[in-house]
C-alpha positions, 0 to 999 in steps of 0.5 A, a space after each residue: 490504489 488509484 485506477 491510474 496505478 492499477 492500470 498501469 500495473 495491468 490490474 482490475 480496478 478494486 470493485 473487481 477485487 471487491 466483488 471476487 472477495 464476497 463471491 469467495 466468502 459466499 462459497 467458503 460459508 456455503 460449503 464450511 470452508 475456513 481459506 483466507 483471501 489475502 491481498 498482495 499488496 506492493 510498494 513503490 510501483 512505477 506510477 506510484 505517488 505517495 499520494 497513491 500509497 495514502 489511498 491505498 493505505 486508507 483501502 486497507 483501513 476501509 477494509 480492515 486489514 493489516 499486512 503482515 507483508 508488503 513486497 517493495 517493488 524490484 524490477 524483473 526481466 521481461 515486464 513491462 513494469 521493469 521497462 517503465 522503471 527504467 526508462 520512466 515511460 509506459 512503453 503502452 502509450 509512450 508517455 512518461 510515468 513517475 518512479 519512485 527511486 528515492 529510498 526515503 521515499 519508498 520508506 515512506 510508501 511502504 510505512 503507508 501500507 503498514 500504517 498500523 506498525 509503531 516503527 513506521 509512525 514517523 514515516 506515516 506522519 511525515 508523507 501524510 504531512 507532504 500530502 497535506 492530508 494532516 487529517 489522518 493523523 490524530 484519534 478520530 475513526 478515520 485517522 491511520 495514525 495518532 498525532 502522538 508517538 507510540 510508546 516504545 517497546 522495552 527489548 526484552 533481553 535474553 539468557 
């Protein structure tokens, strides 16, 4: 996630997240611990882009981790987040910041962070294509999705 997003999010930069992460695996492997450190990763945070959600996409690839969840972003009482969602301005600074409001939109952020799901290929493919960054789609190892469609699955049925 860009700087700009974490700051407004009132978050570290990612080196911070980075340097807790090896200080937490040095003491679980210190002591014989076996506890995970799981991201929380949201969606279609006021301030957001979809060129955001690519370069937090491409962070989740760069450390290899896939999120089984993904929180979409709803406005709560009493955050500054909330504020910035409805009125379109950093209440910090007064200046005006980009929302995400259009469902298709926060379809296509969400698919980013979750690139890996066959259900979210076309999505993936679709914002990539808008971002023109084309070169993250195909076999190569930086690629988040092939430049075919997955296979689809056969529901299984029941008795």
């Amino acid at each position: 996630m860009s700087n700009r997003v974490l700051d407004l999010m009132g978050k570290p930069r990612n080196e911070v997240y980075e340097q807790f992460v090896r200080r937490y695996e040095n003491t679980n492997s210190r002591t014989g611990s076996k506890q995970y450190c799981v991201p929380y990763l949201i969606s279609s945070h006021p301030g957001s882009t979809l060129k955001d959600a690519v370069a937090l996409a491409e962070a989740v690839r760069d450390i290899g981790y896939m999120p089984e969840q993904v929180q979409d972003f709803y406005p709560t009482p009493s955050t500054v987040s909330t504020v910035m969602y409805y009125t379109g301005i950093d209440p910090r600074t007064m200046k005006p910041v980009y929302v995400p409001k259009n469902m298709h939109e926060k379809h296509m952020q969400r698919a980013l962070i979750q690139y890996k799901l066959p259900e979210n290929h076309a999505l993936v493919c679709e914002a990539l294509r808008l971002c023109g960054r084309e070169d993250l789609i195909g076999t190569g190892p930086r690629c988040l999705v092939s430049d075919r469609a997955p296979a689809q699955r056969k529901k299984q049925h029941y008795r």
